[in-house]
N, C-alpha and C positions, 0 to 999 in steps of 0.2 A: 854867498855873493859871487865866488869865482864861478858855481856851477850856473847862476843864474845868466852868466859872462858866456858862457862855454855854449848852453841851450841855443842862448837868442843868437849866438855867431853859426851853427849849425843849422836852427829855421831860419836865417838869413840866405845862407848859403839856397838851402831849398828854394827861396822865393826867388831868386837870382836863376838857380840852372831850371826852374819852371817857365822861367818869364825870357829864357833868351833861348831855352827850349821852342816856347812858341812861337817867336818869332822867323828863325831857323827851322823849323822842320818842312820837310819836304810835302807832306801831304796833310791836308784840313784837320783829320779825326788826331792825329798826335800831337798838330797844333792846340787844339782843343782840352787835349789830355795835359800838355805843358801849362794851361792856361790853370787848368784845374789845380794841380799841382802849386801852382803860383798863388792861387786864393785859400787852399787849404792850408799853405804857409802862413798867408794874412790872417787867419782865423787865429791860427798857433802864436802869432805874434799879441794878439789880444789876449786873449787867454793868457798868457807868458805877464803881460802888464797889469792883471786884476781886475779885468772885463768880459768873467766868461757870458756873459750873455750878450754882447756883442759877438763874442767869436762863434758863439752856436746862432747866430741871428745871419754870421755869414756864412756861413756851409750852410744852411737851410735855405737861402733865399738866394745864393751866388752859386756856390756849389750844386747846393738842389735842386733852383729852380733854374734858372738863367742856364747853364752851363750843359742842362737836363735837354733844353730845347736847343742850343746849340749844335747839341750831337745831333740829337734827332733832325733838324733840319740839312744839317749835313749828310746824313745819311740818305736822305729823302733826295736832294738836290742834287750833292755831287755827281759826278760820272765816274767814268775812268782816267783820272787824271794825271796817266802814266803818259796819256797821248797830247797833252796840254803843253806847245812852248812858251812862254813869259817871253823871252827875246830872241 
């Protein structure tokens, strides 16, 4: 019971510093990577409650696919976004 306490407050924490990861980071691809992080926690968080085929239905389809073209359009698209100011 207490370890099942312990787990889900550590993939909490992961879902947390992936998800303000991506919001806060400086450049697209780590955004991305924070993002990932964040879904791969949600996966674990399934899994953790008795629904591993939900949590392998999200890393295949969030993780795998969505997240897959993310990058890739990033990469494809951005520039050098060193030379970019916001304000």
């Amino acid at each position: 019971m207490i370890g099942d306490q312990i787990a889900f407050a550590i993939i909490s924490l992961m879902i947390l510093a992936g998800g303000l990861f991506a919001v806060t980071a400086k450049r697209t691809f780590h955004s991305a990577m924070g993002l990932g992080l964040a879904l791969v926690g949600v996966a674990a968080v399934f899994i953790q409650l008795g629904s591993p085929l939900v949590g392998v239905l999200q890393v295949l389809v969030y993780v795998g696919g969505i997240l897959t073209l993310f990058v890739f359009a990033v990469m494809f698209v951005a520039g050098d976004e060193e030379d970019v100011e916001v304000f």
